[in-house]
N, C-alpha and C positions, 0 to 999 in steps of 0.2 A: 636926363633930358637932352645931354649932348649926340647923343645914341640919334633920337627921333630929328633932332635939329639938321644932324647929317647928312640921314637919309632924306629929307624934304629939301634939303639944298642938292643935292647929287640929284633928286626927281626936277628939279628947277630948270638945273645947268643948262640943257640944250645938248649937251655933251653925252652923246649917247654910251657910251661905254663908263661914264658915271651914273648915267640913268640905270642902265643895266646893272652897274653892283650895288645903286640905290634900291629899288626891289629888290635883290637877291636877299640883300641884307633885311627890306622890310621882312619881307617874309620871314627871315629867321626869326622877328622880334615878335611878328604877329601868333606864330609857333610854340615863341615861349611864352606869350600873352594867353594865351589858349589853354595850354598847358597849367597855369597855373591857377586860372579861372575854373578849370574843371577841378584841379585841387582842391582848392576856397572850396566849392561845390560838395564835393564829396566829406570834407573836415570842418567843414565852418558851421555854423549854428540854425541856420535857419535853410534848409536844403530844398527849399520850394522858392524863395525870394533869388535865390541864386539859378537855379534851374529857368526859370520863365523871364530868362535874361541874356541866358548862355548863345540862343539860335542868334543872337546880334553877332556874333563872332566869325556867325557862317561853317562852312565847309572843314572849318582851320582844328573846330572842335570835336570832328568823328573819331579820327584815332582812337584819340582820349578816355571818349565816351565810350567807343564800342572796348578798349581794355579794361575800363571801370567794370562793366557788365560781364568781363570775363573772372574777373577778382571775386571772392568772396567778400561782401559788404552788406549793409541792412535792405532791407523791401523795399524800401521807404528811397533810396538813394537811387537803389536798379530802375524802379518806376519813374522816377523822376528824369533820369538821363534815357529811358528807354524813350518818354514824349518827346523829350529834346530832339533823338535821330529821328526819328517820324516826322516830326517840323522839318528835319534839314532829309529827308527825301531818304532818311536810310531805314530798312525794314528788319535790324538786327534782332530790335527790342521786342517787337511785336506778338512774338510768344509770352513775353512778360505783361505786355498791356493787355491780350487777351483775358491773362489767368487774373489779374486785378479786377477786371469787368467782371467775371464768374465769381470773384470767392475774395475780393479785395475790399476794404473799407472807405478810408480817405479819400481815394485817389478813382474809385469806379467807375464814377459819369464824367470826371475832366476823361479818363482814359476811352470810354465808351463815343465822347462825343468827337476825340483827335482821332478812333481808327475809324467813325462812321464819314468822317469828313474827308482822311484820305481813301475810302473805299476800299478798305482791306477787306479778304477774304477771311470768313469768320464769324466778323461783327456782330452781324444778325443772328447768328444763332447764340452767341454768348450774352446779348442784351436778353433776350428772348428765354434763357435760364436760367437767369439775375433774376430777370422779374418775374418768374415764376416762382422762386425761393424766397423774393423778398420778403419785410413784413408790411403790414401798411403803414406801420409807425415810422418806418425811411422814404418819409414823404421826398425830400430832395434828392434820393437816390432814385427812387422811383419815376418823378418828374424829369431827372437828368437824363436817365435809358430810354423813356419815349419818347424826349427830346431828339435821342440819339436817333434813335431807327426811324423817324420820319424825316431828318434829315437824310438819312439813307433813301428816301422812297419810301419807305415800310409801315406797314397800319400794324397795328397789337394785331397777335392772332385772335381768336374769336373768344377762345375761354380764357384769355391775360383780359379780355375787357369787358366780358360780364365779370369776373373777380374786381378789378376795378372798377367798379359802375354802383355799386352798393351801397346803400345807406347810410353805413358805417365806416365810408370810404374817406378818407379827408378831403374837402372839397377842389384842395389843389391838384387833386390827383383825378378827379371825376371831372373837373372842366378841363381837361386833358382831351378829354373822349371827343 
């Protein structure tokens, strides 16, 4: 605590050349803040409560992130820090959120609706593949990709919404239409 007490005394001073090794100094602490948060992240328990937390840290977190993504670690981790840089404006992961929307579980329509919202190149044809493969029984997955692609602009193509439109369709997914 004496660390941060420092530094907010040295940003206080008026004394500019305190001010000045008061940031230099924050920044190293916000660095190791960063740093150890994406640890937690990567090793701690629950890798979604931590991930949809991280973009608070800003900017401070890409290194981090983007060497996580280079390490061999589980899907589950990659996908999760690959939405993170997509929130914080980096397109590292974006081949990873792709192949999640095509052939991914958990994580398909959160992944479907963060690239259709930043406009990635892609998108719509990967949601558009999804929901061609889907079954009708991933009602929430199904409902989540055509969430995604009218967010985009984008209507079902013609035979995703006669397949969708059937009798036997769950009705969450026919009042869609």
């Amino acid at each position: 605590m004496k660390t941060v007490e420092k530094i907010i005394q040295g940003l206080a001073s008026g004394d500019v050349e305190r001010q000045v090794a008061a940031v230099e100094q924050a920044s190293v602490v916000v660095g190791e803040l960063a740093a150890a948060a994406v640890n937690a992240f990567e090793h701690g328990p629950n890798h979604f409560l931590i991930a949809e937390r991280l973009h608070m840290l800003g900017t401070t977190t890409v290194p981090y992130l983007q060497d996580l993504l280079r390490r061999p670690t589980n899907e589950e981790t990659k996908t999760l820090a690959a939405l993170v840089l997509l929130q914080l404006n980096d397109r590292m992961g974006v081949p990873i959120l792709l192949a999640e929307v095509e052939e991914g579980s958990d994580y398909a329509g959160l992944c479907a609706n963060h690239l259709a919202q930043a406009n990635i190149d892609g998108t719509e044809a990967a949601i558009v593949r999804r929901l061609a493969a889907a079954r009708l029984d991933e009602v929430d997955l199904i409902v989540s990709l055509v969430i995604a692609l009218r967010k985009m602009g984008r209507e079902l193509p013609s035979d995703l919404s006669c397949r969708f439109n059937g009798d036997t369709v769950p009705w969450q997914i026919r009042t869609l239409l």
